[in-house]
N, C-alpha and C positions, 0 to 999 in steps of 0.2 A: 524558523527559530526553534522549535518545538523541535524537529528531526537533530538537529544540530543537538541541540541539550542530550538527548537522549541517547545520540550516538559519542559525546563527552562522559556521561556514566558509565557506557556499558565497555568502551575503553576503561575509566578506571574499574570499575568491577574486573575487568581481565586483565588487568595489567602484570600479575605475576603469568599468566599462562603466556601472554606475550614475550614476556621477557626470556623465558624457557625455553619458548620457539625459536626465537631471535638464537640463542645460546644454540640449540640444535643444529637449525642450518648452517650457524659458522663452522661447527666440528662438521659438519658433513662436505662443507667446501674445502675447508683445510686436507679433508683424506682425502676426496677426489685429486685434489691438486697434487698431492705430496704422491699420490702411485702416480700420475702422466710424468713427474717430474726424474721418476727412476729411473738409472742408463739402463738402455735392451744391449743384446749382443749384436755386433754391426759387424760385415762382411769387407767392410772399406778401409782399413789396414793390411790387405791380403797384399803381396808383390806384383808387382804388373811388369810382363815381358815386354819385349822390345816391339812385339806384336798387336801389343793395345790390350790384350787381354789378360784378366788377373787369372795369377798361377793357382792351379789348383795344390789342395792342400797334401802332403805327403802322408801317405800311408803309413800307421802306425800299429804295433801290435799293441799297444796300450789299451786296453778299454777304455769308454768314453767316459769322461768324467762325469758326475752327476754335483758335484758342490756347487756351491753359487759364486766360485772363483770367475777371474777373466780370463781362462785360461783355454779358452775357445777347443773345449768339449775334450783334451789332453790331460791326462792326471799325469802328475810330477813328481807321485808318491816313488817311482821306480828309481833314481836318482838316489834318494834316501834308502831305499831297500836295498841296491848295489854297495852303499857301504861309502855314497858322494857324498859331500857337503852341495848347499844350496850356493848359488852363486849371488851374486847383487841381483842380477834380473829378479831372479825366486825369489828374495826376501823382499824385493818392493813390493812384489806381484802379494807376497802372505800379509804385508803393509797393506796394503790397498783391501785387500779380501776384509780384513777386519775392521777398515773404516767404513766397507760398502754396506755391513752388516750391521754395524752400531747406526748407518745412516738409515737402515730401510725399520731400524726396530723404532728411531727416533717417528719419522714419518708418521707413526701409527699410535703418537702418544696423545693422548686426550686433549681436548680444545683451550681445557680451563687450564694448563701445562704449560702451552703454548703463548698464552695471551702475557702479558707486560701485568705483574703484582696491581701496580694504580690500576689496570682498568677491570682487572677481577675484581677487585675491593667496591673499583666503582658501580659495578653489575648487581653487585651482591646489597649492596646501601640502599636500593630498592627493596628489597625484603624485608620484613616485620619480623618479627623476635621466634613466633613460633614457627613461620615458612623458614626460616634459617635451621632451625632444628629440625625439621623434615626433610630438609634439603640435605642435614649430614648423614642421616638415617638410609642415603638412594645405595651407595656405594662407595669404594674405598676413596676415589675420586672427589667426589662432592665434597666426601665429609675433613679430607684435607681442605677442599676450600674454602669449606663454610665452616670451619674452627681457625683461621686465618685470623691474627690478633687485630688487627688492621680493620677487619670487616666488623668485629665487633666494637671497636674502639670508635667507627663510625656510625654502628647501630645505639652506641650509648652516648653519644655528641645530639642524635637527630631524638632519640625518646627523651634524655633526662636535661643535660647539660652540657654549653661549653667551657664552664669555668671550671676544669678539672683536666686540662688537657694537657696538662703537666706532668698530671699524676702519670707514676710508672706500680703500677697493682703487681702485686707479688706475685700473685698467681696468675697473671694474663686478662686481658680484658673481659674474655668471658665469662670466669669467676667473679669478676667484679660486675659485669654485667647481672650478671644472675644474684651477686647479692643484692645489691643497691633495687633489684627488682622487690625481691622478699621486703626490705624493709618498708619498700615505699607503701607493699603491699598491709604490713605491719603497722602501717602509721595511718591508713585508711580504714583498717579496724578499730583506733581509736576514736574517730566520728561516727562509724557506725554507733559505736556502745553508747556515747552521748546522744545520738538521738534517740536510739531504745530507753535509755535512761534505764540501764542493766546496773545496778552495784554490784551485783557477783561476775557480769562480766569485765567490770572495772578492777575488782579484787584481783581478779586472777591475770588481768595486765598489768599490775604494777610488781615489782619486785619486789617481797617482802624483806624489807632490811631498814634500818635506821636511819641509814645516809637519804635515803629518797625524799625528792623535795619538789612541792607544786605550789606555783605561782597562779594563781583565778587573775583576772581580769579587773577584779577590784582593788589588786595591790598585795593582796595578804597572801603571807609567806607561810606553809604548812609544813615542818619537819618531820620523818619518820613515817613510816607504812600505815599507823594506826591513824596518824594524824589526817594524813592525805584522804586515806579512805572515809572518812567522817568528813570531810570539805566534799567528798565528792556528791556523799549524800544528802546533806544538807543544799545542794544547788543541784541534785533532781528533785528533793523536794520541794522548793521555790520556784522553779523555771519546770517550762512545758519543755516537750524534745524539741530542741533548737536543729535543725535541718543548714550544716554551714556549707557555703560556697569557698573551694579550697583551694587557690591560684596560687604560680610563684612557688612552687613547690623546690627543693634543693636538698639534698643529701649525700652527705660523705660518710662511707663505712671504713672502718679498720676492721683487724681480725676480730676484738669481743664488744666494741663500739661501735655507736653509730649515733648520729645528729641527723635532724633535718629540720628544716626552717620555711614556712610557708604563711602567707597570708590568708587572713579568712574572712566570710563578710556571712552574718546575719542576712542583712537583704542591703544591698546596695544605699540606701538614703541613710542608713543608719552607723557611718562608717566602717571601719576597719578592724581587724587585729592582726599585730604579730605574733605566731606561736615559734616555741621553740619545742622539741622532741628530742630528751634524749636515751637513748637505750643500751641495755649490755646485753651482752650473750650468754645464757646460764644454760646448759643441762638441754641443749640441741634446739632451744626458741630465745627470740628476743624479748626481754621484759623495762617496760618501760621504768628510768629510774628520774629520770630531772621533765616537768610541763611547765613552761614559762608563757603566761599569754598577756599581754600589753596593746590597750589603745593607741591606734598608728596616730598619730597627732598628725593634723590640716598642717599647710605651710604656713600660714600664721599663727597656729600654735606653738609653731616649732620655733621663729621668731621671736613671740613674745616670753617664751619659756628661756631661751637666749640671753635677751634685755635681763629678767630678772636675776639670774644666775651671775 
């Protein structure tokens, strides 16, 4: 049992190296395959006399050709120098020459080129946010595949959310990946600061402006920069640093906007809250302008609140 477990971590522990490999060997089957699969020059179209034996080839003062035509070691070029036109034969044959050529350059194109969109997207959906970004940084190759909207669009289904698989992001899923990262990152600096119980670094998160409006937990409604900032410090004064557990996390960003909504728990026997966050974009950071926090009511709360209404 013990062998088993331990050989299940150290799989996941290498799981991107694995998968890498796996990705290697396939390119390196695909080249082998693709050079045995190229036609050679074959001797077996030659004339055969009446004698059983194939006619040897007629002497030519032509030099031997050296192009990668099929044109069994004869250059054609002297036809053209005498002042000929090519005939059907020659034109098939300069048809042919340049599909042989577009076929041997194909042969030789990279694995991740080759493979079917869905199953690169689905190769790539194992990686983490920053292996994705290393991964574009290898060469020109990767980093087409791993900026593939697709692969991001399921790297931000598997971190954040499905309820946004609708949305179509201006700028491509990766921008929107990367913002919706910043903010989430934005909105965990605001638990930080409440459990430091910082007022200067609570000042410098909220946007100073008039419109800005905080909702506490006790119901009261705070209008304006100055207001807010005095509610904040008056409940680091009262309350110790509150350490909150943050689940159910959800965020949707526009260009200078952003919301997110998550639940939060003191310690579990003590119930719930609903927070809301919302932010603008000022001057190259996001600055918090609307905090809404609300007791989640029991399911019989929610009932009897119901009745009396």
């Amino acid at each position: 049992m013990e062998i088993a477990y331990s050989l299940s971590i150290a799989l996941q522990s290498h799981q991107q190296l694995i998968i890498a490999t796996i990705i290697t060997l396939l390119s390196l089957l695909l080249a082998v395959r693709s050079f045995f699969k190229r036609p050679h020059k074959s001797n077996a179209l030659r004339p055969v006399t009446s004698t059983g034996k194939k006619e040897p080839e007629e002497a030519t003062s032509s030099p031997p050709c050296n192009c990668s035509c099929s044109c069994n070691g004869t250059s054609h070029s002297a036809v053209f120098l005498n002042g000929g036109s090519a005939g059907p034969l020659q034109e098939g044959m300069v048809t042919a020459d340049v599909s042989k050529v577009a076929a041997e350059r194909q042969s030789g194109a990279s694995m991740m080129e080759q493979l079917v969109p869905e199953i690169t997207t689905h190769a790539l959906s194992y990686l983490d946010y920053p292996s994705l970004c290393r991964l574009s940084m290898t060469n020109s190759l990767m980093r087409k595949a791993a900026n593939d909207d697709n692969a991001w669009k399921a790297l931000y289904h598997k971190d954040f959310t499905l309820e946004q698989d609708s949305v179509t992001p201006v700028n491509g899923w990766k921008a929107y990946y990367a913002a919706t990262r910043a903010i989430m990152n934005v909105n965990a600096e605001f638990f930080n600061i409440i459990r430091d119980r910082s007022l200067q670094a609570m000042s410098r998160f909220w946007l100073n402006a008039d419109y800005v409006k905080c909702v506490h937990a006790s119901g009261e409604l705070f209008s304006g920069y100055n207001a807010v900032i005095q509610s904040w410090q008056l409940a680091f004064n009262w309350e110790q640093g509150v350490d909150f557990q943050v689940i159910d996390v959800r965020a949707r960003v526009l260009t200078d906007m952003a919301w997110v909504t998550m639940k939060t728990f003191v310690d579990m026997d003590n119930g719930a809250f609903n927070m809301t966050n919302v932010f603008e974009f000022h001057n190259g950071r996001w600055y918090l302008v609307h905090h809404h926090s609300s007791v989640m009511l029991a399911d019989g709360d929610v009932e009897q609140q119901i009745v009396h209404g």
